[in-house]
C-alpha positions as CSV (number, residue, x, y, z in Angstrom):
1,X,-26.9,20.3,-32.2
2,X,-25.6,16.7,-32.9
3,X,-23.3,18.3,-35.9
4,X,-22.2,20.7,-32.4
5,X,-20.8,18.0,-30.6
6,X,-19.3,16.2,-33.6
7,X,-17.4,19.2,-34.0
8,X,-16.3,19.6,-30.4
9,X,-15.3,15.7,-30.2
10,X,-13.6,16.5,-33.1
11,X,-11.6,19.5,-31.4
12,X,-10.6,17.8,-28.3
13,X,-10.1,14.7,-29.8
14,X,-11.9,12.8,-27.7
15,X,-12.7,9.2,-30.1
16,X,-11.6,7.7,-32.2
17,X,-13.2,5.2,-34.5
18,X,-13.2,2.2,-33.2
19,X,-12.9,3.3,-29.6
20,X,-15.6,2.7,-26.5
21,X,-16.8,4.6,-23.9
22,X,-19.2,3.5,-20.8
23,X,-21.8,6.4,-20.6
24,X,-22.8,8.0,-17.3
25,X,-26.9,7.4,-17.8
26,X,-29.3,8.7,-14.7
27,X,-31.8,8.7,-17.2
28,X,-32.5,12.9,-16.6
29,X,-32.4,15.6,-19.8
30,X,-28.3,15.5,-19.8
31,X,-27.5,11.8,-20.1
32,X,-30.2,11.2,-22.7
33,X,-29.0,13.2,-24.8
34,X,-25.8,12.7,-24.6
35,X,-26.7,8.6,-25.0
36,X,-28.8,9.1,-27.8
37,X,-26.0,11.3,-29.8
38,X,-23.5,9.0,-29.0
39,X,-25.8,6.0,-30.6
40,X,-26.4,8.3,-33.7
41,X,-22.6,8.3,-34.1
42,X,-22.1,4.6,-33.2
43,X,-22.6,3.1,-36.5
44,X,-20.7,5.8,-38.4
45,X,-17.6,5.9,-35.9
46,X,-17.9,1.7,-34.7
47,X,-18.5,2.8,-31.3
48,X,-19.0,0.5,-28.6
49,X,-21.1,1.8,-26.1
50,X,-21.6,0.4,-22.8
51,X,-24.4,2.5,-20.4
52,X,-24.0,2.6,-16.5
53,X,-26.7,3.3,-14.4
54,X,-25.7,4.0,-10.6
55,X,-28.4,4.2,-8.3
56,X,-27.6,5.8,-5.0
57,X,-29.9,4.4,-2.5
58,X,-31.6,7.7,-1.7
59,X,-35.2,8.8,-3.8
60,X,-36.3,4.8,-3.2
61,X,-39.4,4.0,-5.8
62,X,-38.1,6.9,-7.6
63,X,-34.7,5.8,-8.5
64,X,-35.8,2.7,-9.0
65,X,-38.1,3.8,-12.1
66,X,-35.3,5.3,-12.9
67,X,-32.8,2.3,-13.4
68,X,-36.1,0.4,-15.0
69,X,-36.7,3.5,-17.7
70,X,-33.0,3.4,-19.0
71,X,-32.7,0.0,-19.0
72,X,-35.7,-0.4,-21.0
73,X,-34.4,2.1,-23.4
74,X,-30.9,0.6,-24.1
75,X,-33.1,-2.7,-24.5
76,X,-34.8,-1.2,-27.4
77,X,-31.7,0.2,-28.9
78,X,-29.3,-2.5,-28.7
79,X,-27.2,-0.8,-26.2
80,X,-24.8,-2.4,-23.3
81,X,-26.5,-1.7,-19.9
82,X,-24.8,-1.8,-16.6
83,X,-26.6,-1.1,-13.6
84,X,-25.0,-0.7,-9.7
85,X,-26.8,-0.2,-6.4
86,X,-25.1,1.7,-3.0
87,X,-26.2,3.4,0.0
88,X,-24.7,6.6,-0.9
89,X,-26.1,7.8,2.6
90,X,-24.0,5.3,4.5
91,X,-21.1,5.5,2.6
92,X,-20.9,8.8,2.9
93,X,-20.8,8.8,7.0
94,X,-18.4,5.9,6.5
95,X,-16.1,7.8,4.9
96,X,-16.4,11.2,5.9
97,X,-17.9,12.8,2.9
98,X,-20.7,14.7,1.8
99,X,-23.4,13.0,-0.3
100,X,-22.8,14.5,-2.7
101,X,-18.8,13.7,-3.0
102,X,-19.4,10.0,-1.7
103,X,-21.8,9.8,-5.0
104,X,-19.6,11.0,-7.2
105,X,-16.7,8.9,-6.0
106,X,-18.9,5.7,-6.2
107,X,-20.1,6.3,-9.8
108,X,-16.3,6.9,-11.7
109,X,-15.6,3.3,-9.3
110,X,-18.3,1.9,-11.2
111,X,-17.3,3.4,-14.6
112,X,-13.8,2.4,-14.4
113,X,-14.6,-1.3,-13.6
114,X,-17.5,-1.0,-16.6
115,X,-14.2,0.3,-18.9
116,X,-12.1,-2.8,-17.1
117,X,-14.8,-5.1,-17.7
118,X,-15.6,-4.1,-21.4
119,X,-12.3,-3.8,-22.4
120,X,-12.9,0.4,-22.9
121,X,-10.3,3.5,-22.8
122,X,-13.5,6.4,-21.9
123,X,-15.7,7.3,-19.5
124,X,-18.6,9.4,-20.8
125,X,-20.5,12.2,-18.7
126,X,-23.3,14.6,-19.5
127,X,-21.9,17.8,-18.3
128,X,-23.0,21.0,-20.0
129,X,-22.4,24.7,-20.5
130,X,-24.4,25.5,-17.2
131,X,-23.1,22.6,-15.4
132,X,-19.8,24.6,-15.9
133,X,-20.8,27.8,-15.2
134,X,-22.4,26.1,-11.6
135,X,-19.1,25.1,-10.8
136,X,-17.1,28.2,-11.6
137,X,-19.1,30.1,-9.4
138,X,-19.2,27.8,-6.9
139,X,-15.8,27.6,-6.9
140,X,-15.2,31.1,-6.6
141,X,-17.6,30.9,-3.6
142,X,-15.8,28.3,-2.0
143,X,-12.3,30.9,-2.4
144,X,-10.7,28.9,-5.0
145,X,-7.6,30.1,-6.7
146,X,-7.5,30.4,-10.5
147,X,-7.4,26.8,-11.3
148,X,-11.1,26.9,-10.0
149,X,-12.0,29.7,-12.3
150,X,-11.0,27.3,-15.5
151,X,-14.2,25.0,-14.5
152,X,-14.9,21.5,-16.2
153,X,-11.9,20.3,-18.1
154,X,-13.5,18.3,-21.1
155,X,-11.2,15.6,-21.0
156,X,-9.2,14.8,-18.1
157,X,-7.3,11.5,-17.2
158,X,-8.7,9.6,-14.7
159,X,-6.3,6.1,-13.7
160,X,-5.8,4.4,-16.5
161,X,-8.7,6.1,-18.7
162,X,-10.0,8.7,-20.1
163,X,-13.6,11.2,-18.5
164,X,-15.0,13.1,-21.5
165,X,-17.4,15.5,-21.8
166,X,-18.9,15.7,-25.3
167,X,-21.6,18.1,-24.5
168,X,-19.5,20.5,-22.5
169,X,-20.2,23.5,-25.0
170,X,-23.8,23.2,-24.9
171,X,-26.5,24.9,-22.9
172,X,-29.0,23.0,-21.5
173,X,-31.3,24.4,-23.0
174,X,-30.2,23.6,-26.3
175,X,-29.8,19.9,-24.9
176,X,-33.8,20.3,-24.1
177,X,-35.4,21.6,-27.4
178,X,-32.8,18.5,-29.2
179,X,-34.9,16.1,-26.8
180,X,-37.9,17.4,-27.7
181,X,-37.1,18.1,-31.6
182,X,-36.4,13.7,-31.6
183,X,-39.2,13.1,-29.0
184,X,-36.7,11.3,-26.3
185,X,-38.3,11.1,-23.1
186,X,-36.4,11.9,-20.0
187,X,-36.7,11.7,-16.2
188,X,-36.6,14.5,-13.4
189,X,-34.6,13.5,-10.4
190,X,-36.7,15.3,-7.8
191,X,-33.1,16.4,-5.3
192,X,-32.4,18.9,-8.4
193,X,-35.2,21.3,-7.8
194,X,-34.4,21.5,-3.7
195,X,-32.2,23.7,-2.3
196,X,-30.7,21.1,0.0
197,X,-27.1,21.0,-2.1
198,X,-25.5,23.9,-2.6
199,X,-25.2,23.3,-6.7
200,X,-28.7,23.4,-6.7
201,X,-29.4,26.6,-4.7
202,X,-26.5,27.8,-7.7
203,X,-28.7,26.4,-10.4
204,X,-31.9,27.4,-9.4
205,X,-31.2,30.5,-7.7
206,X,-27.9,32.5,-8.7
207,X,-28.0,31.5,-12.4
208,X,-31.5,32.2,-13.1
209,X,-31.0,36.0,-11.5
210,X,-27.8,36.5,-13.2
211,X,-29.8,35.7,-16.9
212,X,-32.6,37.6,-15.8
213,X,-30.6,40.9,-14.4
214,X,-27.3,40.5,-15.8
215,X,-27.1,39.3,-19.2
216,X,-29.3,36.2,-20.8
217,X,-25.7,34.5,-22.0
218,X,-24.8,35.0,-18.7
219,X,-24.0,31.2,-18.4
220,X,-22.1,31.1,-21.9
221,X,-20.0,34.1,-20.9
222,X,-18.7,32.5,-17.7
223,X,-18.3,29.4,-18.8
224,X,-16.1,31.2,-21.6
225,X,-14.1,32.7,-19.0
226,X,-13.2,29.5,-17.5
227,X,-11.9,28.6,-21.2
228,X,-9.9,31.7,-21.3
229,X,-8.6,31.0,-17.2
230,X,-7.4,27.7,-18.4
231,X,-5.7,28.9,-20.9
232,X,-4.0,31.2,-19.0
233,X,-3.3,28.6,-16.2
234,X,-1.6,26.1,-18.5
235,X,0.9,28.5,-19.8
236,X,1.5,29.7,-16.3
237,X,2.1,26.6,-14.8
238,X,4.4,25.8,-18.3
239,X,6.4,28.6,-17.1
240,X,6.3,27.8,-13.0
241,X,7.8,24.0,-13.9
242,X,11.2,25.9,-15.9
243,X,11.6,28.2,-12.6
244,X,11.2,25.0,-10.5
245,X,14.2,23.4,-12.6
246,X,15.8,26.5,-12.8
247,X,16.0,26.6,-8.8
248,X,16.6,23.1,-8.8
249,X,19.8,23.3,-10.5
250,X,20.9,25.8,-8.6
251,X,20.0,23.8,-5.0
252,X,17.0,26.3,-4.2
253,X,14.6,23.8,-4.8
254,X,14.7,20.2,-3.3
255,X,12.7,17.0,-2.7
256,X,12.7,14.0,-0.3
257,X,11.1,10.9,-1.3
258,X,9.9,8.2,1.5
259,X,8.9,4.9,0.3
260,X,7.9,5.9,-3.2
261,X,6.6,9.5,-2.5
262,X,7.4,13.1,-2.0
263,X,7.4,13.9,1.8
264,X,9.4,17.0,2.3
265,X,9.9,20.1,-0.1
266,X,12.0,23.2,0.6
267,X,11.9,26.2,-1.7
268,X,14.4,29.2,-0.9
269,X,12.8,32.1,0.5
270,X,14.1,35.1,-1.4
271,X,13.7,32.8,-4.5
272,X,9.9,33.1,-3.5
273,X,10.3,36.7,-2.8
274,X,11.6,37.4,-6.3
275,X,9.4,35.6,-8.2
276,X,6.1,37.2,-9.8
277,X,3.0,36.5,-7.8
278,X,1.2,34.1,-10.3
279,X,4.0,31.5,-10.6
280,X,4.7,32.2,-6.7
281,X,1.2,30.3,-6.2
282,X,1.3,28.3,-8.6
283,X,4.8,26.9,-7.4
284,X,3.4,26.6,-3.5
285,X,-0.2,25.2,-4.8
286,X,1.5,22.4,-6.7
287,X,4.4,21.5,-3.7
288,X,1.2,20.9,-1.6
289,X,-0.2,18.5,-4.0
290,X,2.7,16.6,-4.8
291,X,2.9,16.2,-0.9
292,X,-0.9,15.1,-0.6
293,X,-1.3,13.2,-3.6
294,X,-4.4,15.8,-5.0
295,X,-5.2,19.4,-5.3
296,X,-8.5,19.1,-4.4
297,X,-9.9,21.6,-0.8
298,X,-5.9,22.8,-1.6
299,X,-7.1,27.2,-1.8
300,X,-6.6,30.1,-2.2
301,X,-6.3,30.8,1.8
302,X,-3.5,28.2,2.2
303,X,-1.1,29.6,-0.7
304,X,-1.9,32.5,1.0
305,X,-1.2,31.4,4.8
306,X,2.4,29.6,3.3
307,X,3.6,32.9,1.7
308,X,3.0,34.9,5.2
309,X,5.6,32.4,6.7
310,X,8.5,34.2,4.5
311,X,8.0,37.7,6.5
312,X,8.0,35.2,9.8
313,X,11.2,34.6,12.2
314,X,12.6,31.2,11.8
315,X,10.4,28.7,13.6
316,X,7.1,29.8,12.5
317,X,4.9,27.2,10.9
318,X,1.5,26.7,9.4
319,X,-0.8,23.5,9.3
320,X,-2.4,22.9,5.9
321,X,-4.7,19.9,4.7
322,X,-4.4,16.2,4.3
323,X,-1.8,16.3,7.3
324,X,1.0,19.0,5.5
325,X,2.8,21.4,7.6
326,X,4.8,24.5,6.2
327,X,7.2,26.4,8.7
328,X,9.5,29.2,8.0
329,X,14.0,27.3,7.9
330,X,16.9,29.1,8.4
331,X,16.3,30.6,4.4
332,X,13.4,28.5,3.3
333,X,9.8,27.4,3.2
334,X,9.7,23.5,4.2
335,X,6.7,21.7,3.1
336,X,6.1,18.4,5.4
337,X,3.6,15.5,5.6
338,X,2.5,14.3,9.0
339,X,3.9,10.6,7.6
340,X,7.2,12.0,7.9
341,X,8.2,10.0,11.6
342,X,9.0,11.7,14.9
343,X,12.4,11.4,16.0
344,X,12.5,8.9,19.2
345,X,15.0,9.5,22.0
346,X,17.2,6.8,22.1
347,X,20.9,6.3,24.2
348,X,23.1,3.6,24.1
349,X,25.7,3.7,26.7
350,X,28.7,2.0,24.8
351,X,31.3,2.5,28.1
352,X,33.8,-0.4,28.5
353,X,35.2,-0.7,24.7
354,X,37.9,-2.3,23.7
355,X,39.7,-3.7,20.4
356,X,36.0,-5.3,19.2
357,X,34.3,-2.1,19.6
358,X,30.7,-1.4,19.5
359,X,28.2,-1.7,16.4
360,X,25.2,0.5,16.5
361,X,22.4,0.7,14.1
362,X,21.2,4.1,14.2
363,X,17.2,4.8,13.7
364,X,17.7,6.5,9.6
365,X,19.7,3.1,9.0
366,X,22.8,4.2,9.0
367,X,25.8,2.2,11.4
368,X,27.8,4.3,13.9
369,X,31.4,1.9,14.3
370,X,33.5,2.8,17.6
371,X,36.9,0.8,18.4
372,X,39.6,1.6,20.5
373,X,43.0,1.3,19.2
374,X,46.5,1.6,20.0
375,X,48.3,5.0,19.3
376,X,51.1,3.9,16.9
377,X,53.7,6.8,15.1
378,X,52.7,8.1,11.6
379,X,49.0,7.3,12.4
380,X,46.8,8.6,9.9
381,X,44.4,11.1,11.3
382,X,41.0,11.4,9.5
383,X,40.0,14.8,8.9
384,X,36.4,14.1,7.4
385,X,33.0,14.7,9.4
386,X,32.4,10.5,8.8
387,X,35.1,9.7,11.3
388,X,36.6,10.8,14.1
389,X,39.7,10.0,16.9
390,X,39.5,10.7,20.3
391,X,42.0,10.6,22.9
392,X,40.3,8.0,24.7
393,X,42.6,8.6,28.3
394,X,41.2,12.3,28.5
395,X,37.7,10.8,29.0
396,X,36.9,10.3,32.3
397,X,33.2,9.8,32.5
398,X,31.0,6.8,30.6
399,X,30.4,7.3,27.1
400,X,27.0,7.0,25.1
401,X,25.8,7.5,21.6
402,X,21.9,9.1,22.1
403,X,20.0,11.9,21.0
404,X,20.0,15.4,22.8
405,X,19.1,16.3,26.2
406,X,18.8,19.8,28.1
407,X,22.5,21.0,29.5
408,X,24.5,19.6,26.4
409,X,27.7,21.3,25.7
410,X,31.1,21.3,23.6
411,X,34.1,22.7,24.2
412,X,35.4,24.5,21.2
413,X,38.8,26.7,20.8
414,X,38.0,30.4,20.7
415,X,38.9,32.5,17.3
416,X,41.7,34.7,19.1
417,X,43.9,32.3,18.1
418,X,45.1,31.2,21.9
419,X,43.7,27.8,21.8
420,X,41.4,28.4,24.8
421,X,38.8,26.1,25.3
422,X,35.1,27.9,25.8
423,X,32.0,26.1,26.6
424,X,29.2,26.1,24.1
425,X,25.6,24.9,24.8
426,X,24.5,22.5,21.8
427,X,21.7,24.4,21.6
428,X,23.8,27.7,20.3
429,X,25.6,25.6,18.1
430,X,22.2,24.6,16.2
431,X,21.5,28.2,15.8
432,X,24.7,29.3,14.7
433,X,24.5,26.5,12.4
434,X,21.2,26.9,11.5
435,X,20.0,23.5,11.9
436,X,16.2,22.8,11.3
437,X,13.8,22.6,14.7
438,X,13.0,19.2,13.6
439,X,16.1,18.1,12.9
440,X,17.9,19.0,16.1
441,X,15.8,16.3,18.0
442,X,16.8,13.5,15.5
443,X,20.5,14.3,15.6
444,X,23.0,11.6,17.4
445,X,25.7,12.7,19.3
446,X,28.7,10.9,21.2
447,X,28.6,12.4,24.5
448,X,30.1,11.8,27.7
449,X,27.6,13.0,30.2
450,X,26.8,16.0,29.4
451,X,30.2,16.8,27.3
452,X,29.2,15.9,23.5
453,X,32.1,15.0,21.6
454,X,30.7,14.5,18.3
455,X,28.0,15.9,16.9
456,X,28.0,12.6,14.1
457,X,28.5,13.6,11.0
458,X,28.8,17.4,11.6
459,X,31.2,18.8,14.6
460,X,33.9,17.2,16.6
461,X,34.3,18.5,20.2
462,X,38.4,20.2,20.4
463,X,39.3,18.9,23.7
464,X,40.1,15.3,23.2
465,X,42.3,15.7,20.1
466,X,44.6,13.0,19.7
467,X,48.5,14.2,20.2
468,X,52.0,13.1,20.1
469,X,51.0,11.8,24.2
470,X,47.7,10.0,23.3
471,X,48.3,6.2,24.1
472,X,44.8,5.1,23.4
473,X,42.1,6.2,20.3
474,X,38.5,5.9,20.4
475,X,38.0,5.3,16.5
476,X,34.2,6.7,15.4
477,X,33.3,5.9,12.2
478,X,29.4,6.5,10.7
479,X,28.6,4.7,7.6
């Protein structure tokens, strides 16, 4: 077995000589072999081995024979010990996680500061063959999408190190006749023969029927599988980043950052449509986690929810985890985080200008500039959506810059070429313009009343054009 795992170190080059690694040790069949085949190979490969012991706070005198037993045995060996002590329990009620995640999250804390500490690049853990299989199935269970079908990675990045798995291709119970074979002694942690987690009803229930009625390498085959998913998943995700550049270049695909991170992705909908079904998941799946940060509790069900928003009228929206909301845009999917601010309603009644004007600083930080001026001959008239002239003796009523409000309306000249004026509600115009739901409420207008005229930065209202009669301008400029 030991010439095994040199092999599959070897193959997914997980050390180097020379390198270190802080070892994962409860003390149980798993970690003591993998700590005793790693001290085999120390010598030969000038390994420096450092081995944590976390003790959760939960099987009292138990654990604590636990800690004692490997300490005693990296005594006798000459190997680094490290122990840490929580209440895995109270953390976990703290935080809002199960047990058994507020464990796990505790222990790689502790093996990255052992790796800070010690100067190391990896983390060492004890998962096997079975292990793996456990966690495809229970993925599947759980209605994971193919990235839980490829399982245990055997090395995966974690910060600014390195988890690997050395054992990952053995079952456990080669790992127990190699402990008995060298006569290491191991401990039993009592929680892994209840059926109080639900890895544990996996292990000692589903996997012992599935060897037993199904097939004896029952275990090996799945966990094979999840080679062969992985596999797959890489190449299709290799494939799903060129289509995301592809629709990038060709303004189907954007991104909005907010204070160092992705907060808002829109994909184009028949762009979706088009695409084949595997990289249309894989492209939704990973939008989500760029938006929360993880992938993790991101399923099957919510790739699933986000695609039914396409066949949806505009407006439609679905709420995903870690705060994310996907709705169905004038001829896209937006992805949102809850971060991304509410738009305030705000109004600033700027009535009484004259030659020193009015400086506003809008709420997204950009400055609205208004002036009145004289009319002079020749003027210049902008003809940009940035700034605008008014003429300022055809309005009557105050003016104010502010957000919308029910009963807004322009008047804009008709298409039969007469020049009539007609009356259109500001909410028509955001259809017609297809303007997002949540960005009607953020958008500033200069209104008088109810009259906008200017939508800023978009429209200009037609019925306070400046002409050869205009004596006064009201200059709007937004910068």
């Amino acid at each position: 077995m030991e010439q095994k795992v040199i092999d599959y170190i070897k193959l997914n080059n997980m050390l180097s000589h020379g390198d270190g690694a802080a070892v994962g040790v409860s003390g149980g069949a798993d970690s003591m072999c993998l700590l005793n085949i790693l001290f085999s190979l120390r010598d030969r490969f000038g390994l420096k081995l450092i081995a944590v012991h976390v003790n959760h706070g939960i099987r009292g005198a138990s654990a604590d024979a636990d800690e004692h037993f490997v300490e005693a045995f990296c005594r006798e060996k000459g190997i680094g010990f490290r122990a840490f002590h929580a209440d895995i329990p109270k953390l976990a009620k703290e935080k809002g996680l199960t047990e058994e995640e507020a464990g796990r999250q505790f222990r790689y804390e502790c093996f990255a500061k052992v790796c800070a500490d010690e100067g190391l690049k990896y983390i060492a853990v004890a998962h096997n063959r079975d292990d793996n299989a456990e966690t495809v199935l229970f993925n599947i269970a759980r209605g994971s999408g193919i990235s839980g079908l490829r399982g245990i990675a055997p090395v995966r990045a974690f910060g600014g190190y390195t988890i690997i798995r050395p054992l990952l291709d053995c079952s456990r119970a080669m790992i127990e006749e190699y402990l008995r074979d060298n006569g290491i002694a191991y401990r039993t942690d009592e929680t892994n023969l209840t059926e109080e987690y639900s890895r544990n009803r996996i292990r000692n229930t589903v996997i012992p029927i599935l060897k037993e009625s199904i097939n004896s390498e029952a275990a090996a085959h799945i966990a094979g599988a999840a080679k062969r998913a992985a596999e797959l998943e890489d190449f299709v995700a290799c494939e799903a980043n060129k289509r995301i550049a592809e629709l990038k270049a060709a303004g189907k695909y954007s991104e909005e950052d907010e204070e160092g991170r992705t907060v808002r992705i829109a994909i184009d909908t028949e762009a979706l449509e088009d695409m084949h079904a595997a990289l249309r998941t894989v492209i939704l799946r990973g939008a989500m986690g760029e938006l929360a940060g993880k992938l993790k509790d991101l399923e099957e069900i919510h790739v699933r929810a986000v695609e039914g928003l396409a066949a949806n009228r505009v407006g439609r929206s679905v709420d995903l985890p870690y705060g994310i909301t996907a709705r169905r845009d004038y001829g896209r999917i937006v992805l949102e985080t809850a971060k991304k601010t509410e738009n305030k309603a705000f109004s600033y009644d700027v009535t009484g200008l004259d030659g020193e004007g009015f400086k506003i600083a809008l709420p997204d930080g950009k400055i609205l500039y208004l002036r009145l001026i004289p009319c002079e001959k020749n003027l210049n008239i902008p003809r940009n959506d940035y700034t605008k002239f008014f003429d300022y003796d055809k309005i009557k009523g105050s003016i104010a810059v502010r957000t919308r409000r029910e009963g807004d309306y322009l008047l804009i000249k008709g298409g039969d070429g007469s020049g009539k004026l007609c009356s259109k509600s500001l909410k028509t115009w955001f259809i017609d313009n297809k303007i997002p739901g949540p960005d009607r409420d953020g958008t500033v207008l200069l209104a008088e009343g109810s009259h906008v005229l200017w939508i800023v930065g978009r429209r200009g209202d037609d019925s306070c054009y400046v002409t050869e009669e205009t004596r006064r301008i009201l200059t709007a400029e937004l910068r």
